[in-house]
Every structure is written in C-alpha cells, then in structure tokens.
C-alpha positions in Angstrom: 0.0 0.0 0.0 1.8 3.5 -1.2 0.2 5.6 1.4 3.1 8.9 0.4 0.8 8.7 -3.1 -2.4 9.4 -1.2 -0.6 12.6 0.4 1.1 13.3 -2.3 -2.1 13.1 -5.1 -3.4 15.3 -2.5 -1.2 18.4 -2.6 -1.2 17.0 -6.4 -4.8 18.4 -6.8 -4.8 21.4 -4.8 -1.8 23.1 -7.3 -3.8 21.7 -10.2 -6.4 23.9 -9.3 -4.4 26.3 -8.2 -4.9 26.4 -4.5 -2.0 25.7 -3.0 -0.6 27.6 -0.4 2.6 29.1 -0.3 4.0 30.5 3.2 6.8 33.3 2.7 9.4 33.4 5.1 8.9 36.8 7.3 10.3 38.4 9.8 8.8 41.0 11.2 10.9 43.9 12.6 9.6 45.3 16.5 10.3 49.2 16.4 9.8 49.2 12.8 6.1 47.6 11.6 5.3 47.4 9.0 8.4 47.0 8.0 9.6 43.5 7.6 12.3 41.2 6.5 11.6 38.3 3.8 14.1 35.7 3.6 14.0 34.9 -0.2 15.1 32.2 -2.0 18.0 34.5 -3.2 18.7 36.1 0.2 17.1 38.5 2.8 15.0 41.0 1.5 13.8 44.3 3.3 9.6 44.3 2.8 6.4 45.9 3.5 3.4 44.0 4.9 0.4 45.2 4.1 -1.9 42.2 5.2 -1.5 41.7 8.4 -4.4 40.9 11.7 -2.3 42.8 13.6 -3.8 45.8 13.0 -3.2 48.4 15.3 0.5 47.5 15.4 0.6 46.5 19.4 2.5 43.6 18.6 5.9 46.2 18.8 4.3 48.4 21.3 6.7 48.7 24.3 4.1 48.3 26.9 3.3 44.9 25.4 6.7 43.6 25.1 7.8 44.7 28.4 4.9 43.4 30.3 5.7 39.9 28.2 9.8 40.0 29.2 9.3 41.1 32.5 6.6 38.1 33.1 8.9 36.0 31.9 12.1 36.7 33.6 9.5 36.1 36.7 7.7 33.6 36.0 9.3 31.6 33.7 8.2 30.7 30.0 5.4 28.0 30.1 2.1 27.6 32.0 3.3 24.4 33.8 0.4 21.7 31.9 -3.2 22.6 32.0 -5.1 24.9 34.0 -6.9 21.7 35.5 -3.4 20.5 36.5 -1.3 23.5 37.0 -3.7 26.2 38.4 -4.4 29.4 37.2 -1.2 31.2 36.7 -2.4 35.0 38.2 -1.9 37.1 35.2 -4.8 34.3 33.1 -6.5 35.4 36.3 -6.0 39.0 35.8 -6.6 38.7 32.3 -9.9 37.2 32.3 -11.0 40.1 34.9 -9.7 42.3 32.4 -11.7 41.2 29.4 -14.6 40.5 31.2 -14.6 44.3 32.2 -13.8 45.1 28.7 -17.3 43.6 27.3 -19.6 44.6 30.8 -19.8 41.0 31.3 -19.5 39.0 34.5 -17.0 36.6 33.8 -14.5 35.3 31.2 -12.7 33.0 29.8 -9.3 32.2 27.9 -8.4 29.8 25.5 -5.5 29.1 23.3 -6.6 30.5 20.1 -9.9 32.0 18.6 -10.2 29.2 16.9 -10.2 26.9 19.8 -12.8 29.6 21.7 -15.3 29.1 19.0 -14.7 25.7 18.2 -14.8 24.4 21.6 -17.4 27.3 22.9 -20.5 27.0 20.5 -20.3 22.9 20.5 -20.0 23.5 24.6 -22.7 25.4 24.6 -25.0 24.0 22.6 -24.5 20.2 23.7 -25.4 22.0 27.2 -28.8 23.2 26.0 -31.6 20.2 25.5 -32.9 20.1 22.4 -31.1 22.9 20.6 -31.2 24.4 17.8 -28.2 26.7 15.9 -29.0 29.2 13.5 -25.8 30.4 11.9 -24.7 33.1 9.4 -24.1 31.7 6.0 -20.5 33.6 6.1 -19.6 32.7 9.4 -16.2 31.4 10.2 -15.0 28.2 9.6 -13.9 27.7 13.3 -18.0 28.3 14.1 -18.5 26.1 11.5 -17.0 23.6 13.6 -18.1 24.1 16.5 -22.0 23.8 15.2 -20.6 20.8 13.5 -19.3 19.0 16.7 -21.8 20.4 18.7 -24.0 17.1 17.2 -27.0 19.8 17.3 -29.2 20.7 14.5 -28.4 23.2 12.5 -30.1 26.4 10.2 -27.9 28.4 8.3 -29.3 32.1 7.3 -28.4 33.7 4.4 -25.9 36.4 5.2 -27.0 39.4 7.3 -30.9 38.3 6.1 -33.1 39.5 8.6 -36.5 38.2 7.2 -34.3 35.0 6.4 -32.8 34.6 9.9 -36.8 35.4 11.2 -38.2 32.8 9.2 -36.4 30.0 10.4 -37.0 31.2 14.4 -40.3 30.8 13.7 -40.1 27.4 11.8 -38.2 26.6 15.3 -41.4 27.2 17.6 -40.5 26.9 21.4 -37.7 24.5 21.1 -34.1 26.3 22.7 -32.6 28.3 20.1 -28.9 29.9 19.4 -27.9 32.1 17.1 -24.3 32.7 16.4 -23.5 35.4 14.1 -19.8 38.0 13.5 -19.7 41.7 14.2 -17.1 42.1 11.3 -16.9 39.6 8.5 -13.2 39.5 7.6 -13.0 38.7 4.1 -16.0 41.2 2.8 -15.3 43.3 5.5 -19.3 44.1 6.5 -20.9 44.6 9.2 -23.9 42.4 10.7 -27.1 44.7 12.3 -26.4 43.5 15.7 -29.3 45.1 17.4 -31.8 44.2 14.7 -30.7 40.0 15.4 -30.9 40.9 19.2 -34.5 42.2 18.7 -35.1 38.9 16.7 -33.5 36.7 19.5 -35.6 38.9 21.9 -39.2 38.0 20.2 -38.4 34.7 19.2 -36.4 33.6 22.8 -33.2 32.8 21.5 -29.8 33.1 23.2 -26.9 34.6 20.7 -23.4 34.3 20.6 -21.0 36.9 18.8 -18.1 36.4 17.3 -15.7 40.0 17.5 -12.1 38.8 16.4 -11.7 41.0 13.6 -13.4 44.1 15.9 -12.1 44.1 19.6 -9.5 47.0 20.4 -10.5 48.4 16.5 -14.5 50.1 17.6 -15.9 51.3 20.5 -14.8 53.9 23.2 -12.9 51.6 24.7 -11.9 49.1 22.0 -14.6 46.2 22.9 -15.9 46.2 19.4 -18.8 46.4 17.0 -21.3 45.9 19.5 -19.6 48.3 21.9 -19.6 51.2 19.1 -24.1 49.9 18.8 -24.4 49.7 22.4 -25.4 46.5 22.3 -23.5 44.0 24.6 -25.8 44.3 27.3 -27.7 42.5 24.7 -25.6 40.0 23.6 -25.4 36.8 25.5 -21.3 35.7 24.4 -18.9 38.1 22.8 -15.9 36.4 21.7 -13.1 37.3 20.8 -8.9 37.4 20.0 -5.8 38.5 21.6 -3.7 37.0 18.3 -5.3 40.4 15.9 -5.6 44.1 16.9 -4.3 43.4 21.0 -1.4 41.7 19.4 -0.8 38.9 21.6 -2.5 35.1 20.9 -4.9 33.9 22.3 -8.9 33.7 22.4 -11.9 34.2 24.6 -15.4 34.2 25.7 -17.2 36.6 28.1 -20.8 36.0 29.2 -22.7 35.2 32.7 -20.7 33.2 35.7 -22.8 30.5 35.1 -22.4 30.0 31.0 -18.3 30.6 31.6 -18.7 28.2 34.3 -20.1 25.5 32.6 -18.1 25.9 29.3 -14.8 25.9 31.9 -16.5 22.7 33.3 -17.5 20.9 30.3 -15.2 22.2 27.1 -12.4 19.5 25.8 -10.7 21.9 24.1 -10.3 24.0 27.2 -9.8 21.4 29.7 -7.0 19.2 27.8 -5.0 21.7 25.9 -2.1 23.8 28.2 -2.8 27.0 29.1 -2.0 30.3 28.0 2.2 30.9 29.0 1.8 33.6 31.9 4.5 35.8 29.8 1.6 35.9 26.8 -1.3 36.4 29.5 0.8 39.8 30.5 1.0 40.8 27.6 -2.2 40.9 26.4 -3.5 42.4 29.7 -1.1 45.3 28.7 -2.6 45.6 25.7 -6.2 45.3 26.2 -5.1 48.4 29.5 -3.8 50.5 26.7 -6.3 50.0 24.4 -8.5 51.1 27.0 -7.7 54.3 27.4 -5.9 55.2 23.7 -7.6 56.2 20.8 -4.7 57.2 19.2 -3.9 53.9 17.6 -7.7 53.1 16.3 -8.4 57.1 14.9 -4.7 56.8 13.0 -5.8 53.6 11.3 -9.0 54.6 10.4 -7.3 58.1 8.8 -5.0 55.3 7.0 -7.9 53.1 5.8 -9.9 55.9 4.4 -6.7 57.3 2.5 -6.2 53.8 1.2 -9.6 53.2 0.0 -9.5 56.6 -1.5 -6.4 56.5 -3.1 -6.8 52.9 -4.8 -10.1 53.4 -6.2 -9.2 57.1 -7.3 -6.8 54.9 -10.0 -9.4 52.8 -10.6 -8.3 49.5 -8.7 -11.5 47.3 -8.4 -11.4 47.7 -4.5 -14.6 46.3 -3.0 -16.5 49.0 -0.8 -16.4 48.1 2.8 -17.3 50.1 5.9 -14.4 48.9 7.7 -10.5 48.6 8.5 -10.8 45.7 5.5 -9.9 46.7 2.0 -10.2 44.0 -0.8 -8.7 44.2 -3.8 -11.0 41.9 -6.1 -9.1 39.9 -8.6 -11.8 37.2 -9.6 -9.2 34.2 -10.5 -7.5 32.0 -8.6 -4.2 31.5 -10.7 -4.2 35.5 -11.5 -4.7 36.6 -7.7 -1.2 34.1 -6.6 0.7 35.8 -9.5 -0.6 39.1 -8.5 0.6 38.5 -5.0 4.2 36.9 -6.3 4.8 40.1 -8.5 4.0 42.7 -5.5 6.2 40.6 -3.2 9.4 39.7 -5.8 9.6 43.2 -7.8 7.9 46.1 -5.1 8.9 44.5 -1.9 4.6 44.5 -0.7 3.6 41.7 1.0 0.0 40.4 0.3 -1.1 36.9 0.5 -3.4 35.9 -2.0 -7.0 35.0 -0.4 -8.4 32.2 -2.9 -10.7 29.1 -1.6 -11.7 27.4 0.6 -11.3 30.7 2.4 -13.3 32.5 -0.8 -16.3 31.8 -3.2 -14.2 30.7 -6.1 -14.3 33.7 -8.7 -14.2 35.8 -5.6 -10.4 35.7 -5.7 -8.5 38.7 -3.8 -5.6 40.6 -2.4 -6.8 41.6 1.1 -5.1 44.9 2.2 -5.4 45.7 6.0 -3.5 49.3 6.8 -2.7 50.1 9.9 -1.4 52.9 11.6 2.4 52.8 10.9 1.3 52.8 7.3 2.3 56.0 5.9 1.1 58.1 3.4 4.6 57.4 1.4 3.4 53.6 2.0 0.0 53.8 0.6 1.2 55.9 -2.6 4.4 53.2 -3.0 1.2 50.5 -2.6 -0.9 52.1 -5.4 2.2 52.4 -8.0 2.8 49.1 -7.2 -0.8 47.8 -7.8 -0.8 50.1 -11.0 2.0 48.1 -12.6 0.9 44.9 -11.6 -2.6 45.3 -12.9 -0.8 46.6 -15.9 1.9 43.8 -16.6 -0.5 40.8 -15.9 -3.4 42.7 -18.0 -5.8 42.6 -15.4 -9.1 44.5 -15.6 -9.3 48.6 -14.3 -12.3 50.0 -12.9 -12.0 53.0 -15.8 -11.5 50.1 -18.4 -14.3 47.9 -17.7 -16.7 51.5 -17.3 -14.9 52.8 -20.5 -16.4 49.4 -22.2 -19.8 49.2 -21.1 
C-alpha cells in the first residue's frame, strides 16, 4: 500500500487547481512595523506587509513587550500543563478580569486560540442546552463552523446578514431552545452584521446569541470592545468572543458571558480542559494591551485616517477595491491563478507583501488581495502600494475599474 501517493495526489490536486498555499518566510521587525524582512530564495529582503491581523500594530508596542519580558524573567516561560493541573497562573487570572470588564460581562474565559474559543465554545454550549437548535450566518467562520458541526445539534444556516431569512427560520423553530451565532465584522468582505436588529429577533423569538468580534475588539468602540460596543449593544448580547492574536497583538482567544455559562463551558469544554494554558509571559501581555487599548484612541483614529486614504487613493486609479465600511480593503481579482501571481509580482519586484485569499477561504471567482493598513502605514506607504498595484494590474493585463466603465 503507497500511502506517500495518497498525500502526495493530494497536494497533487490542490496546485492543479491552483490552490496551494505558499507560506513566505517573514520576519517581522519590533520598532519598525510594518516593515519587515523576507528571507527569499536569493537572500534577505527588506519588505512591507500590508496584510497583516495585527492591526493596530501593538505587537511592537513597548508596553506589550515589556509586560511579556518582564513576566517571563518572573515567571518563567510556560504555563506548567493545564489549568486543571497547573492552576491558574495570576496574570490568566488578571486577564480574564480584564476582558470580562472590557465587554460589561460578569466573567471570562481564555483559551489558546480564537479558533479553539469558537470551536470548543458553540459545540459546549449547545450540547449544554436540550434540544437545541443553531441558527448560523451563511458567512460565518470556519472555526464556528466547527463548533456547530461537533456540537451534534441541529443546525439552520441564514443567508448572510438576512433579517426576514434569519426570522423565518426562528419561527419554523417554535419553542424549542434556540442559538444564534453570528460575526460583528466579517473579515473577508469586510461588512458589518445589524447586531441590534438579530438581538431584537432573539428577543421575540427567545433565543440566546453568541458573537463572534475577532476581527473588531481593540479596533470600535470607546474603549476598543468592538462592533457591539460602538451599537451599544453588549448588554444584549449573550457571548462576545473574541482574539488576543489580531488588533491586541498577543494570541490567544476568549469568551465573556454570565458566571454560570463561563462556568459551565470551563467545566464541560475538551478543548479548554485538555490543551495547556496560556504561557503567563503571553497572558501579561495581552492584559497590557487590552489596558492601553482602553484608554488610547490614538492607535484606532490613525488607522481609520490610513484606511480611508487607502480606500481613496486605490479606487481614485481605478483599482476594483470592493467598498467596505471597515478597516478591510479588498482588492478583487476574480481568479484564482491570477490573484497568486498578483501576489508573487507585488512581493518579488515592489517589496509588498500580500497573500493571495483564494478558496476554501473565498467563493471561487471571488479571488482577492486583502489589504489591512494600519497605523504605521504611511502616506509614502499607501502611494508606493498604489504604484505598485498600477504596474501589476498593468503587466498581468488585469481588468481597471475606468476600463471595464470605459467598455460598457
């Protein structure tokens, strides 16, 4: 039996249909974001990212890293095993206080990723409720897409951001138990969902709903809790979950809801009580982060000048960017093979880093360069971007939004 060939016919198909993923090797420079150093085939190259989560740049910020160093010289570098063996190292402790005050909830909860918090929370959650049924948003993310799937529960998916869809199917449900789990920010379109308009749904119809704000916490709201923050509208959410691995910097994910619902996820999730906890040096310094956050708009109103210079300047030269009322800027491309040499020519002959976004993670002939700026992006950076994009469009003979509107 040649099990290599069923690996290798495999990988085999994904580059046939052009799919297959390519990880460049980046190093990313503290003091100097979003500047960045790719080690190429032919040797180091100096670089500018201009797709990465971490969008507010607190990954270099000197808060961070000192609270991370200075945890570590004290503590030491790991978390010791699982909570459920180890304990609670104090700064998980004063982290989880942190966030749960961050979102006006009573309680919180840390896990090892956002993946893991969704995965493991909505199957948790809804194993824990008799009878329940999950109504999920058509785009949500794959790692909530998991968790309904292992949850063993049955399952409605709503077309996206439907209203009248999402109501139909609550009242298909009748009385039986119902969740609904739904983003703030969908990362790949980059829209928004109407948060209090599902609430009032879950409201009438008795439902309990679960929000997923990776791509929002420490980017909207006074104080950086998100979307629903910005609505006021967690008081009316029942979980807000969330990342320390995007605009905080760190890694890391969590849920924040009642005592009792963290309690019972703490009590009952696999994936939180088998997998080693959070390294006290990483619980620091995202506690430092989500402190700054807190109290400095700085970071969020220089991105948002950034983004809206971006947007402007890219579809002033008629680049098809897809409208968006976020920090997300995508840059459609429609083709998978086109989008990966699009990416190839911006990283090899400019120096820009942007990694192609083709399926799974995509409809296919949705294909797209997905441009996050942040605040260290300057206005010398965004013009150096659109040049860039300019010749690239040009040299692969990919479509301008003044060519296609010149045709029709």
């Amino acid at each position: 039996m040649d099990y290599q060939n069923f690996f290798q016919s495999a990988l085999d198909r994904l580059q046939a249909e052009r799919r297959y993923r390519v990880f460049a090797d980046i190093e990313r420079l503290a003091g100097r974001y979003p500047q960045a150093i790719w080690h190429a085939p032919d040797g180091p190259r100096p670089i500018t990212v201009w797709c990465s989560n971490d969008y507010l740049g607190m990954g270099q910020n000197r808060d961070v890293t000192r609270a991370m160093v200075e945890a570590a010289w004290r503590l030491g570098t790991g978390a010791g095993g699982t909570r459920n063996i180890s304990g609670n190292s104090h700064p998980i402790v004063a982290l989880e206080a942190e966030l749960a005050d961050l979102h006006g909830k009573e309680a919180a909860l840390v896990f090892t990723s956002g993946y893991v918090s969704n995965q493991t929370g909505i199957s948790t959650l809804a194993k824990l409720i008799p009878n329940c049924l999950i109504l999920s948003d058509a785009l949500n993310h794959n790692s909530m897409i998991e968790g309904v799937r292992q949850s063993g529960c049955d399952k409605a998916i709503f077309r996206h951001n439907d209203l009248e869809h999402l109501e139909d199917l609550l009242q298909a449900a009748g009385e039986r138990p119902k969740l609904i789990v739904f983003e703030s920010v969908y990362s790949m379109d980059g829209d928004i969902s109407p948060i209090h308009a599902i609430c009032d749904l879950a409201e009438r119809y008795g439902a309990m709903t679960y929000i997923d704000e990776v791509h929002a916490v420490g980017m909207y709201g006074p104080r950086g809790a998100g979307i629903a923050e910005r609505e006021g509208a967690m008081h009316r959410i029942d979980v807000i979950e969330g990342t320390l691995g995007k605009a905080f910097g760190v890694m890391g994910g969590y849920l924040t809801g009642t005592k009792a619902v963290m309690d019972a996820i703490r009590s009952f999730a696999p994936g939180f009580i088998f997998t080693t906890a959070l390294p006290p040096a990483v619980a620091a310094a995202a506690t430092a982060s989500i402190r700054h956050l807190k109290e400095s708009a700085t970071e969020r109103q220089q991105q948002q000048r950034q983004v809206a210079r971006t947007k402007a300047v890219l579809t002033g030269i008629g680049l098809p960017v897809l409208d968006t009322p976020t920090h997300i800027v995508p840059v459609m491309v429609g083709n998978a093979e086109a989008c990966k040499a699009a990416s190839d020519r911006l990283l090899n002959k400019h120096g820009i880093y942007i990694q192609p976004i083709n399926y799974p993670t995509v409809p296919r002939g949705t294909e797209r360069l997905r441009i996050t700026p942040g605040p260290f992006h300057s206005n010398a950076h965004i013009d150096a971007l659109a040049a860039a994009l300019v010749e690239v469009w040009t040299a692969l003979g990919l479509p301008l939004e003044a060519k296609i509107q010149a045709a029709e």
